[in-house]
LOZA-683314 format. One record per residue (C-alpha): residue in one letter; chain; x, y, z. Coordinates in pm, whole numbers, always signed. Layout:
N
+------+-------+--------+--------+--------+
! gumi ! nuvex !     xx !     yy !     zz !
+------+-------+--------+--------+--------+
!    A !     A !      X !      Y !      Z !
...
+------+-------+--------+--------+--------+
***
This chain:
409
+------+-------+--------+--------+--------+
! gumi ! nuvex !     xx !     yy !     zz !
+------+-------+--------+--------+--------+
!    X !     A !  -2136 !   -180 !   +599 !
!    X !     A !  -1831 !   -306 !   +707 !
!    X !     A !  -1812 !   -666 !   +760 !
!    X !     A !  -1669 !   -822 !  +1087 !
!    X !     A !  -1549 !  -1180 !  +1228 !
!    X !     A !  -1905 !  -1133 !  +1387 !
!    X !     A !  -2069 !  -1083 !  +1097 !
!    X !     A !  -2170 !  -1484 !  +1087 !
!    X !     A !  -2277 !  -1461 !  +1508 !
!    X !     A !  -1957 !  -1554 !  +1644 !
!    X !     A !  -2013 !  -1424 !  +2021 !
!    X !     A !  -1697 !  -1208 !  +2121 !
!    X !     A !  -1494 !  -1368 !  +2395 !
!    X !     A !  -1541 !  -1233 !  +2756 !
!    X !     A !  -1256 !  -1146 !  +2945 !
!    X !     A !  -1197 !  -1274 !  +3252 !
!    X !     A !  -1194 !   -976 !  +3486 !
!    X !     A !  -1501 !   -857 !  +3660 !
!    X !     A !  -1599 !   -610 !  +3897 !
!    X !     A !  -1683 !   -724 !  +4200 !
!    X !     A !  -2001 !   -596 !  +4415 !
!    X !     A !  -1896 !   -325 !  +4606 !
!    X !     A !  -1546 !   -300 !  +4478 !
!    X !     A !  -1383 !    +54 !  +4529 !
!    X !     A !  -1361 !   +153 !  +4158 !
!    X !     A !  -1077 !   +363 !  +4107 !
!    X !     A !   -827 !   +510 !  +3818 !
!    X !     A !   -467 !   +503 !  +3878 !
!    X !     A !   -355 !   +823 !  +3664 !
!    X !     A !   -324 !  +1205 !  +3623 !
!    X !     A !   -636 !  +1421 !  +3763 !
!    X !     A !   -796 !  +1614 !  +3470 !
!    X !     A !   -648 !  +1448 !  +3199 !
!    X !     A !   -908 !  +1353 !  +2876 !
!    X !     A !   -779 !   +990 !  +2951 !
!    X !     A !   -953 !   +954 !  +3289 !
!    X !     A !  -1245 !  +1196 !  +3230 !
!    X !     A !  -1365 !   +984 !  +2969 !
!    X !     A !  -1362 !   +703 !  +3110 !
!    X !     A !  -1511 !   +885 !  +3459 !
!    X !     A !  -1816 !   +992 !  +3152 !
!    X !     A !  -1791 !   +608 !  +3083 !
!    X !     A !  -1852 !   +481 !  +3388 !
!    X !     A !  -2171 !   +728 !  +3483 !
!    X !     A !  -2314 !   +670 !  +3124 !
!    X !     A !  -2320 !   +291 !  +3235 !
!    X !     A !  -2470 !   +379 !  +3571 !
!    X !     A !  -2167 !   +330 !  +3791 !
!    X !     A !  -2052 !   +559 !  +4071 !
!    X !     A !  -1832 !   +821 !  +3948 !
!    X !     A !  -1438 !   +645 !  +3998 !
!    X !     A !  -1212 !   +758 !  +4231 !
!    X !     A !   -849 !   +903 !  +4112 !
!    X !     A !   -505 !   +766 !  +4231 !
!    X !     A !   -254 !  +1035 !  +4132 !
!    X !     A !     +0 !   +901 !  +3970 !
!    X !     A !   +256 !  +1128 !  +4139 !
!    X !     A !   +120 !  +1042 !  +4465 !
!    X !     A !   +181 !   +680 !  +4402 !
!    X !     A !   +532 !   +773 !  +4288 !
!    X !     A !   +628 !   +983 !  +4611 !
!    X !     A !   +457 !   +698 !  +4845 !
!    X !     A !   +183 !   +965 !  +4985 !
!    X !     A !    -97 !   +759 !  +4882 !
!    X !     A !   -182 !   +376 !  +4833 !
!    X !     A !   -501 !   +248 !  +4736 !
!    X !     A !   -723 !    +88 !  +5012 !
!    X !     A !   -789 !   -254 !  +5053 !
!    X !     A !  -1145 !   -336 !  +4811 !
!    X !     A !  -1016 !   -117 !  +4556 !
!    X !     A !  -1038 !   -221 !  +4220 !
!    X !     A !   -816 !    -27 !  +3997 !
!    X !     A !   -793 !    +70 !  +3635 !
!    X !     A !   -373 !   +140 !  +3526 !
!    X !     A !   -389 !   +485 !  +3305 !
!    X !     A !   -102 !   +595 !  +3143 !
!    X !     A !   +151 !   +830 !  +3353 !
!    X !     A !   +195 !  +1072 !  +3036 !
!    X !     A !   +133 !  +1391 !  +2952 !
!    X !     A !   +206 !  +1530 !  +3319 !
!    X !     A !   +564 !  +1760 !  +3387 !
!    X !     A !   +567 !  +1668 !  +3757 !
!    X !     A !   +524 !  +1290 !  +3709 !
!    X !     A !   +716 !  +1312 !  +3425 !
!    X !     A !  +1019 !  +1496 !  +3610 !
!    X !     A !   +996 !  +1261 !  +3882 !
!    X !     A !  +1053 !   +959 !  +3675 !
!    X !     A !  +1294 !  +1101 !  +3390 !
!    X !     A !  +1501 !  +1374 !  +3642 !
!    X !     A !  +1755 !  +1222 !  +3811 !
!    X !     A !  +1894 !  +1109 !  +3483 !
!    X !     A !  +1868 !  +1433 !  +3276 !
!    X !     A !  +1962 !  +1668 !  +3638 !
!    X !     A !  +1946 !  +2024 !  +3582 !
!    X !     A !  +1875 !  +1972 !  +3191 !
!    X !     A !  +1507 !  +1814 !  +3274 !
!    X !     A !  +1270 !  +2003 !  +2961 !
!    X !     A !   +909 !  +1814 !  +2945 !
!    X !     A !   +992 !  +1804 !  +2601 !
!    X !     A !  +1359 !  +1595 !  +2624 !
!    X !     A !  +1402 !  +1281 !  +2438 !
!    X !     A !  +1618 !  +1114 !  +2691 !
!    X !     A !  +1528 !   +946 !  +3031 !
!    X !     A !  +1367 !   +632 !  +2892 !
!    X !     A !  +1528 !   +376 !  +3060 !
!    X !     A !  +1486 !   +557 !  +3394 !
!    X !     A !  +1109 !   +611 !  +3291 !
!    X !     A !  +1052 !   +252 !  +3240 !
!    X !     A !  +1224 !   +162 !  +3583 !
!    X !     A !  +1024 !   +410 !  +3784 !
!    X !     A !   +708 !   +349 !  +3619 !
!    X !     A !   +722 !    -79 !  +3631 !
!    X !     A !   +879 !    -43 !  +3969 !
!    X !     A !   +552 !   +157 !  +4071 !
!    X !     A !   +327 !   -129 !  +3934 !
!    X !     A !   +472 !   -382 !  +4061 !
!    X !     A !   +458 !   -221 !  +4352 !
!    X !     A !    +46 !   -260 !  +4340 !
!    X !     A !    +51 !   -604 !  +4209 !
!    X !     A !   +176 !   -683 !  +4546 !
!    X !     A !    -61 !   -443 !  +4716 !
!    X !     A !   -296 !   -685 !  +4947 !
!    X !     A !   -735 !   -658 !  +4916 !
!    X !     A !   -619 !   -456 !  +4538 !
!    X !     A !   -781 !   -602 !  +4197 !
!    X !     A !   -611 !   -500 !  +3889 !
!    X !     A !   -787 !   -426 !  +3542 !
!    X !     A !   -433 !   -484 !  +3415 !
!    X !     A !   -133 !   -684 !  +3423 !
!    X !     A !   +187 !   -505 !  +3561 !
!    X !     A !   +391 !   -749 !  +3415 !
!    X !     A !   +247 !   -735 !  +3074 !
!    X !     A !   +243 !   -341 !  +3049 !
!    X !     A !   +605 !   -401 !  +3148 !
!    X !     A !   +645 !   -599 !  +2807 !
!    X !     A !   +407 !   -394 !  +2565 !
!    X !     A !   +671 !    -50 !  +2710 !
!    X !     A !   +987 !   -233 !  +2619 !
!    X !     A !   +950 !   -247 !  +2232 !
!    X !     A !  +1243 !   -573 !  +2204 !
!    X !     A !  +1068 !   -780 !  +2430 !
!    X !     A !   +740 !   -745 !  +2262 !
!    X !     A !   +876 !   -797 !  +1928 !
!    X !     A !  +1002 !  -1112 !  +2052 !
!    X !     A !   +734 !  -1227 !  +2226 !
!    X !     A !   +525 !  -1180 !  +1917 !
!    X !     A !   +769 !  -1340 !  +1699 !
!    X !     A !   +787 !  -1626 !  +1920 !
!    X !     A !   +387 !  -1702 !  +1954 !
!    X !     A !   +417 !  -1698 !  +1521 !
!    X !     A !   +264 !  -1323 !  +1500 !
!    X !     A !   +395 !  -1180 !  +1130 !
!    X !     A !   +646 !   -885 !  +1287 !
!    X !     A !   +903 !   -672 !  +1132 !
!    X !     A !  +1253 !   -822 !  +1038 !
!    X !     A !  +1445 !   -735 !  +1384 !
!    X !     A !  +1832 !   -646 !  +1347 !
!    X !     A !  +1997 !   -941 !  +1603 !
!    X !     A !  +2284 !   -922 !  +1789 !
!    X !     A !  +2233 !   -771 !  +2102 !
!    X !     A !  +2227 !   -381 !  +2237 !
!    X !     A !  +2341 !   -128 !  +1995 !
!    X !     A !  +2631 !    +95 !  +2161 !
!    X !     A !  +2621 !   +395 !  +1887 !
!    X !     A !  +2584 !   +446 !  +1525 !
!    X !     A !  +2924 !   +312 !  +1435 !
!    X !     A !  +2811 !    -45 !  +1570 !
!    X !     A !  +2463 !    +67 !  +1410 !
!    X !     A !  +2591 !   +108 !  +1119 !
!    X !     A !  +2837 !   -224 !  +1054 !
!    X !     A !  +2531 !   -426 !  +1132 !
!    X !     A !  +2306 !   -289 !   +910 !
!    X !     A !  +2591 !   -347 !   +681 !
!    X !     A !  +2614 !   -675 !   +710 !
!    X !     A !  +2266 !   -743 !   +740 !
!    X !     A !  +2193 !   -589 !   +448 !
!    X !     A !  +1912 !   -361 !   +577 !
!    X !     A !  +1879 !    -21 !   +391 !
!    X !     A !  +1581 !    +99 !   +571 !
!    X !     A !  +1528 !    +67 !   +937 !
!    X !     A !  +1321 !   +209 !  +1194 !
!    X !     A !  +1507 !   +268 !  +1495 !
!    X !     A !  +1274 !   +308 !  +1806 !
!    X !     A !  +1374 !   +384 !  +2170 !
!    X !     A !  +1315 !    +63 !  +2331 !
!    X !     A !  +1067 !   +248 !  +2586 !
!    X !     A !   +922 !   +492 !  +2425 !
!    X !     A !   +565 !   +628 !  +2323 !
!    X !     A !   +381 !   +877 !  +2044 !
!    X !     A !   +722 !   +807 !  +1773 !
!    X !     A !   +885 !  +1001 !  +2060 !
!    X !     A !  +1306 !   +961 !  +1973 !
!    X !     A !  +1168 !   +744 !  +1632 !
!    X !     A !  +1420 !   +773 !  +1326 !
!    X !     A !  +1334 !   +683 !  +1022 !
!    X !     A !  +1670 !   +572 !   +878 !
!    X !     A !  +1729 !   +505 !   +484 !
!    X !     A !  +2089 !   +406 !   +320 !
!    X !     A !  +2068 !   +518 !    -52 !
!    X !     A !  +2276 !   +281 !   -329 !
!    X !     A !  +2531 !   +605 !   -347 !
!    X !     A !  +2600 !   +630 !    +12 !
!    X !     A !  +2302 !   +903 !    +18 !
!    X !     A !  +2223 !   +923 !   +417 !
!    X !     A !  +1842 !  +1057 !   +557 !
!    X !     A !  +1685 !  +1024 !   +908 !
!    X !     A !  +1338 !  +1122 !   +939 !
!    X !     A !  +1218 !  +1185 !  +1268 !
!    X !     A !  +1066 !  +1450 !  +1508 !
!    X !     A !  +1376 !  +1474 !  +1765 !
!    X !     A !  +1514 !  +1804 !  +1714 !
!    X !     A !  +1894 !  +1839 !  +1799 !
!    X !     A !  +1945 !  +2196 !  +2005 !
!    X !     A !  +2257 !  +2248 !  +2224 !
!    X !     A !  +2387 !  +1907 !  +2232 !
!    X !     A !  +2018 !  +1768 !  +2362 !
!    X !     A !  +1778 !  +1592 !  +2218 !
!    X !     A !  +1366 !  +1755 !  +2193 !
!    X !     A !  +1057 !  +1611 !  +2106 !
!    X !     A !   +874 !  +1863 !  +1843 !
!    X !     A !   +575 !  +1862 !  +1664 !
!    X !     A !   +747 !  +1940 !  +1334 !
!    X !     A !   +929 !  +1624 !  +1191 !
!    X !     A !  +1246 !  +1722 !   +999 !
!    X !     A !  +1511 !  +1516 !   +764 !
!    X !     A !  +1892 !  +1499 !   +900 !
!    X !     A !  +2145 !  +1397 !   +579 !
!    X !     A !  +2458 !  +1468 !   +750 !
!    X !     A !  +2608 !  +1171 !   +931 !
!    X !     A !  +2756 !  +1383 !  +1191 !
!    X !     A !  +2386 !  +1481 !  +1290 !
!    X !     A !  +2242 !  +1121 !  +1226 !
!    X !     A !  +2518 !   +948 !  +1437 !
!    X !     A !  +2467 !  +1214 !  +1709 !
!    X !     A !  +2076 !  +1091 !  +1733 !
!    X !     A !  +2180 !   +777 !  +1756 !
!    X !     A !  +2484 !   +803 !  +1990 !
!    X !     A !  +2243 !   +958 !  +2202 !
!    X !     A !  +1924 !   +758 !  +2186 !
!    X !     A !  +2149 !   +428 !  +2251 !
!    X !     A !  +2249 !   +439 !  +2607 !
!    X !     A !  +1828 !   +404 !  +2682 !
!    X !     A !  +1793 !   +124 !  +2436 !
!    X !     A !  +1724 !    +81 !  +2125 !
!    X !     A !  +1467 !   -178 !  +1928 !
!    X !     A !  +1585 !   -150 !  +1523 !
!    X !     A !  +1375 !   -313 !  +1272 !
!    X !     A !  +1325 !   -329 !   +925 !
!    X !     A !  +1105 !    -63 !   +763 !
!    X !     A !   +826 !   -238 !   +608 !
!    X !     A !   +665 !     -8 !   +294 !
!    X !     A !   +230 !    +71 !   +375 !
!    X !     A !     -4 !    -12 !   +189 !
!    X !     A !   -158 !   +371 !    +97 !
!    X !     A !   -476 !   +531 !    +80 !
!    X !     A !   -526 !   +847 !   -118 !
!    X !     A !   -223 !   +886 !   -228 !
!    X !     A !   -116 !   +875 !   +166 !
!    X !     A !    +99 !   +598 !   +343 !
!    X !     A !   -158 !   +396 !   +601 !
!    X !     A !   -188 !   +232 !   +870 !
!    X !     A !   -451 !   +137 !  +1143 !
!    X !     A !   -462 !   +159 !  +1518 !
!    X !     A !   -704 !   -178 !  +1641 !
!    X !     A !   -802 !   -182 !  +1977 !
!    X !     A !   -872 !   -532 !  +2086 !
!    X !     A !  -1067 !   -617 !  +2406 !
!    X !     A !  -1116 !   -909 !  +2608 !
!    X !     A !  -1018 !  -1064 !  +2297 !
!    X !     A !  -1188 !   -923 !  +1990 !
!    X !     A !  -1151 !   -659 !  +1739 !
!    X !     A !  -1368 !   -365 !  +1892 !
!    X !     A !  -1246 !    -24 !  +1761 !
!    X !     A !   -998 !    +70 !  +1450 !
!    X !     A !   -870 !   +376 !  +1299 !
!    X !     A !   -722 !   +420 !  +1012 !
!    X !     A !   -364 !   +654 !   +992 !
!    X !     A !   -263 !   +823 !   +685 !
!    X !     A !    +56 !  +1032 !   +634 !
!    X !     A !   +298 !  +1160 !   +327 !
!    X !     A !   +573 !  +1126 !   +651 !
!    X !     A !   +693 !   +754 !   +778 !
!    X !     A !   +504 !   +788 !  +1097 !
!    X !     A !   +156 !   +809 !  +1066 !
!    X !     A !    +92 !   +941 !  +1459 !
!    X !     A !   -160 !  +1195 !  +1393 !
!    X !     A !    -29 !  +1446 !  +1601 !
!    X !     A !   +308 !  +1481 !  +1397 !
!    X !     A !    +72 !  +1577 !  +1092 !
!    X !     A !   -106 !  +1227 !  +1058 !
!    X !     A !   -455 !  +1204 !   +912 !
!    X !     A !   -746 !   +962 !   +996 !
!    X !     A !   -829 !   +771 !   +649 !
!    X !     A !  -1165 !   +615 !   +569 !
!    X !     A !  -1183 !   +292 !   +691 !
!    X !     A !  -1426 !   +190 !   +491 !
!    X !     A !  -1206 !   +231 !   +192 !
!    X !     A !   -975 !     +2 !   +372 !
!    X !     A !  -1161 !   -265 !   +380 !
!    X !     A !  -1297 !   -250 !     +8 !
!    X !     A !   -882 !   -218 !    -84 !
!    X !     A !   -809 !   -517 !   +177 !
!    X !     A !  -1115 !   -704 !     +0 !
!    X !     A !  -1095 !  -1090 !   +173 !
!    X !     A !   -788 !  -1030 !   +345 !
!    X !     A !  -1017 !   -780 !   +611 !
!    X !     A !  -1089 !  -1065 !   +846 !
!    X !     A !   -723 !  -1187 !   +844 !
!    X !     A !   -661 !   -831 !   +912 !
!    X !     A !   -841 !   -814 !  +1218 !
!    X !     A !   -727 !  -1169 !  +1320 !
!    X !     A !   -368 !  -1070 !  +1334 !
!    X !     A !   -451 !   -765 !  +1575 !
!    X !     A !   -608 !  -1033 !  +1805 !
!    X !     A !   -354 !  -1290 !  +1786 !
!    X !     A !   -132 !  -1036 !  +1901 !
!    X !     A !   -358 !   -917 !  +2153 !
!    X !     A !   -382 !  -1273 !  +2289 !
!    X !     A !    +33 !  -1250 !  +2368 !
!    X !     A !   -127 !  -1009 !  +2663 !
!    X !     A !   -376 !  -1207 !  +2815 !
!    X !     A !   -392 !  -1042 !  +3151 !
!    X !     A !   -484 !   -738 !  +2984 !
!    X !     A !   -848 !   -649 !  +2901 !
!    X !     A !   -768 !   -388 !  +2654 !
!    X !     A !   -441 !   -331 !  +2441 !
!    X !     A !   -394 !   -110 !  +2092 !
!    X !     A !   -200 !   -276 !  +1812 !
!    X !     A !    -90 !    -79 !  +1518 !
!    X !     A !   -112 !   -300 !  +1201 !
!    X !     A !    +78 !   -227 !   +918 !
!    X !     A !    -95 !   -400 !   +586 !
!    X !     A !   +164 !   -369 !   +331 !
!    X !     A !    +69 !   -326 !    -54 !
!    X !     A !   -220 !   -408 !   -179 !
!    X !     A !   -340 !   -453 !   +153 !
!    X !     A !   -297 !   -838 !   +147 !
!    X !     A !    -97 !   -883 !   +379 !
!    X !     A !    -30 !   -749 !   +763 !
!    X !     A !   +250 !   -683 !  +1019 !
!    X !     A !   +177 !   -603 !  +1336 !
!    X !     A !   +422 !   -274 !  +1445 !
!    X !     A !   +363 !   -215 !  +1815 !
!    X !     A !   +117 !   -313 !  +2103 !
!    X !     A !    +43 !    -72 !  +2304 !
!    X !     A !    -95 !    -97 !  +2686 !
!    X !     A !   -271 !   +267 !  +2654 !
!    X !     A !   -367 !   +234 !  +2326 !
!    X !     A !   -741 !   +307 !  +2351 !
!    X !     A !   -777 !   +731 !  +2367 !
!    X !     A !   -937 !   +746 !  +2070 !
!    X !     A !  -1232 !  +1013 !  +2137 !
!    X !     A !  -1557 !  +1006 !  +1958 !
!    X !     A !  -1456 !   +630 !  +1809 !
!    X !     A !  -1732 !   +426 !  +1811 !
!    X !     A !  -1689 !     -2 !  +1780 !
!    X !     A !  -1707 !   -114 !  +1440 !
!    X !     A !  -2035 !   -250 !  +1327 !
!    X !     A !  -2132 !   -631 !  +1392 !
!    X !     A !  -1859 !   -611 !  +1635 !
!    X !     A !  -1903 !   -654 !  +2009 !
!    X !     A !  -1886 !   -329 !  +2067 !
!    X !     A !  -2121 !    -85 !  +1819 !
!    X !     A !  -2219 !   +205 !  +1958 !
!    X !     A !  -1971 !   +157 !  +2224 !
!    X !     A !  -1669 !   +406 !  +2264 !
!    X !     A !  -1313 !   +247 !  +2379 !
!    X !     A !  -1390 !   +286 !  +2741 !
!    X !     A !  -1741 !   +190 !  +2695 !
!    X !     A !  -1673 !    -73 !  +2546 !
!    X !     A !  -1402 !   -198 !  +2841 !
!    X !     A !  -1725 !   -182 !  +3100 !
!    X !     A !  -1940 !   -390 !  +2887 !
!    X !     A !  -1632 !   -681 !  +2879 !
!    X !     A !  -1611 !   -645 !  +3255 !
!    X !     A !  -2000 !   -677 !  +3289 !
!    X !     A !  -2018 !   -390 !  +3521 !
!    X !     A !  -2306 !   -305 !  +3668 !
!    X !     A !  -2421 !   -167 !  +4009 !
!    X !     A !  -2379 !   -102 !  +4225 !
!    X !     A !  -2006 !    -40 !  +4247 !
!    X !     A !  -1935 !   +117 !  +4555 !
!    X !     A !  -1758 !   +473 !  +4530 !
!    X !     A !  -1513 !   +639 !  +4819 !
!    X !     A !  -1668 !   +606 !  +5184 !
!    X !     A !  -1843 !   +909 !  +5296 !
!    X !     A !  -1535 !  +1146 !  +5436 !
!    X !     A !  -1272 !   +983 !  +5242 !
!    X !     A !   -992 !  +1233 !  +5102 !
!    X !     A !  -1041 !  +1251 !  +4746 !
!    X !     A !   -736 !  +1147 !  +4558 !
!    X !     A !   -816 !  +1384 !  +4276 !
!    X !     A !   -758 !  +1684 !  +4517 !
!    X !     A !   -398 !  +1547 !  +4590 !
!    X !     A !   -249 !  +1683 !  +4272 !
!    X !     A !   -300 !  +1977 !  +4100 !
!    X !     A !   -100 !  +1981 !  +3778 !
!    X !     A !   -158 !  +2065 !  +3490 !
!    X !     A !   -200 !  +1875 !  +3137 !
!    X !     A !   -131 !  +1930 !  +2859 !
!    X !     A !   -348 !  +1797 !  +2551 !
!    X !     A !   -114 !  +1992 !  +2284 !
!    X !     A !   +249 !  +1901 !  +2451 !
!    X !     A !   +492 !  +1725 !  +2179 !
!    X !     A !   +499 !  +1396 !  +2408 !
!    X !     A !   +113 !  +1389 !  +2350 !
!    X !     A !    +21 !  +1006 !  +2386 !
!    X !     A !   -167 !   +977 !  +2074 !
!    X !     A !   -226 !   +718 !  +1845 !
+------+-------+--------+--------+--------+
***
């Protein structure tokens, strides 16, 4: 079995959101998509009213605000063309694909403008803090938040935006980094992530999933290796004007022969759910070719350093405290003794089928289960009044589960 911080009765920490008795419970995201349906299956497995839906494109064009009483769970705007159009179009104009790279910046804008936007809505209750997904979607500012609260983090290259791959390029010079990760400050899924390595005879490889094709940039499900630096500092001359978070590439521990590491979703404070990445590529997303590993093999190769493990995913969770739920991707390095924590992530909990680890707070539980039980919901929960429009009828577009900008872990 696997052992736990519970293991010994430690009670798991209760968040302090609640639902309140007769609270309109409703999901702020896009109708149809897996994310909202299982939590909808969630919330009626626990006995609640099935929740209302705020389209997320409805919120964005200002045709629909939720109502005074509502109490509203933040889903992630992905995996939609028309939302994403709306926030990413202006900036790409007539060259808007669902699958382009670039747009971030404007993205980010639109989407914590939008939030904000509810924070100051009056009679609305939040199961999340704007202000803090704000942070966990702009990768330098949660890098240095993490840094600051003593969280063990990547080596970050200083000194300020990076203009372009010439400027890139001095500075890893100089700071005598050979292998970086360089990350679109607001992106998601290793969307626009380049895996860069400098070999000792001026060899040159970038490892990433962005697929160069008449002078734009494309998400693909295929990751490929660029070794010309005509290529390389076109990615980078590209991906710079939407920011750009660089840090040191810190080698896996690996599992089967496979580079690893784990996705820990941490709620209302404690460890509930982990998953366990493998990959022969640098990023272990399993939708660019990823694996789920055995996580009880983990824990027998992480021996006593399991429960430090699972304490760094909650210190880092505890940066975030307005948040009942966040995803941190922890990267044990070899040997599995010790742990850096990669990312945080605000959505980080579609993870279907997962059940909470056992001893935990959360066994049996799935991730949205599991989110209920913290916010002690029970009924009754009121749903829409009688005659309301449905939200969920306000938007019919579709999904799509298989698209390169999947948000998986």
């Amino acid at each position: 079995m696997l052992t736990t911080p519970w293991a010994a009765g430690q009670a798991p920490a209760r968040s302090g959101h609640r639902l309140p008795p007769g609270g309109l419970l409703t999901v702020l995201g896009n109708p149809g998509h897996r994310r909202v349906t299982l939590f909808a299956a969630a919330a009626r497995a626990a006995g609640l009213p099935e929740p209302a839906v705020l389209p997320w494109i409805d919120l964005l064009r200002g045709t629909h605000r939720p109502a005074p009483g509502t109490v509203l769970r933040i889903e992630s705007p992905g995996e939609d063309e028309a939302v994403d159009a709306l926030l990413r179009g202006p900036v790409l104009g007539a060259g808007y694909a669902p699958t382009r790279v670039e747009g971030g910046a404007a993205w980010y804008a639109g989407v914590t403008a939008a939030l904000r936007t509810l924070a100051a809505t009056p009679g609305v209750g939040l199961l999340g803090d704007p202000e803090e997904i704000a942070v966990m979607f702009d990768k330098r500012r949660t890098h240095a938040l993490l840094s600051a609260a003593g969280v063990p983090v990547p080596r970050a290259l200083a000194g300020g935006a990076v203009t372009g791959w010439e400027d890139l390029r001095a500075r890893l010079d100089a700071a005598g980094l050979r292998r970086v990760f360089v990350k679109p400050s607001h992106g998601s899924s290793a969307s626009g992530v380049v895996a860069l390595e400098f070999g000792p005879r001026g060899q040159l490889r970038a490892t990433t999933s962005v697929e160069l094709a008449d002078g734009r940039m494309h998400n693909s499900l295929r990751v490929r290796r660029y070794q010309e630096e005509r290529q390389v500092a076109e990615l980078v001359d590209r991906l710079a004007p939407d920011g750009l978070h660089v840090e040191q590439w810190v080698p896996k521990a690996s599992q089967s022969g496979r580079s690893a590491d784990l996705r820990v979703v941490v709620v209302a404070g404690r460890v509930t759910h982990a998953v366990v990445r493998t990959s022969d590529l640098p990023m272990t997303n399993l939708h660019l070719g990823g694996a789920r590993g055995s996580l009880e093999l983990a824990r027998e190769a992480a021996g006593p350093a399991w429960p430090d493990l699972l304490e760094t995913a909650e210190r880092a969770a505890a940066c975030f405290p307005g948040s009942l739920m966040v995803g941190v991707d922890v990267l044990p390095t070899a040997a599995w003794r010790r742990t850096v924590v990669g990312e945080v992530n605000a959505f980080g909990d579609l993870l279907p089928r997962l059940t909470g680890l056992p001893g935990g707070p959360a066994e049996g539980l799935d991730t949205y289960a599991a989110q209920l039980d913290a916010l002690g919901a029970v009924p009754p929960v009121a749903a829409a009044p009688p005659g309301a429009p449905d939200p969920a009828t306000h938007s019919t577009h579709p999904t799509h589960p298989n698209h390169p900008r999947t948000e998986q872990p």
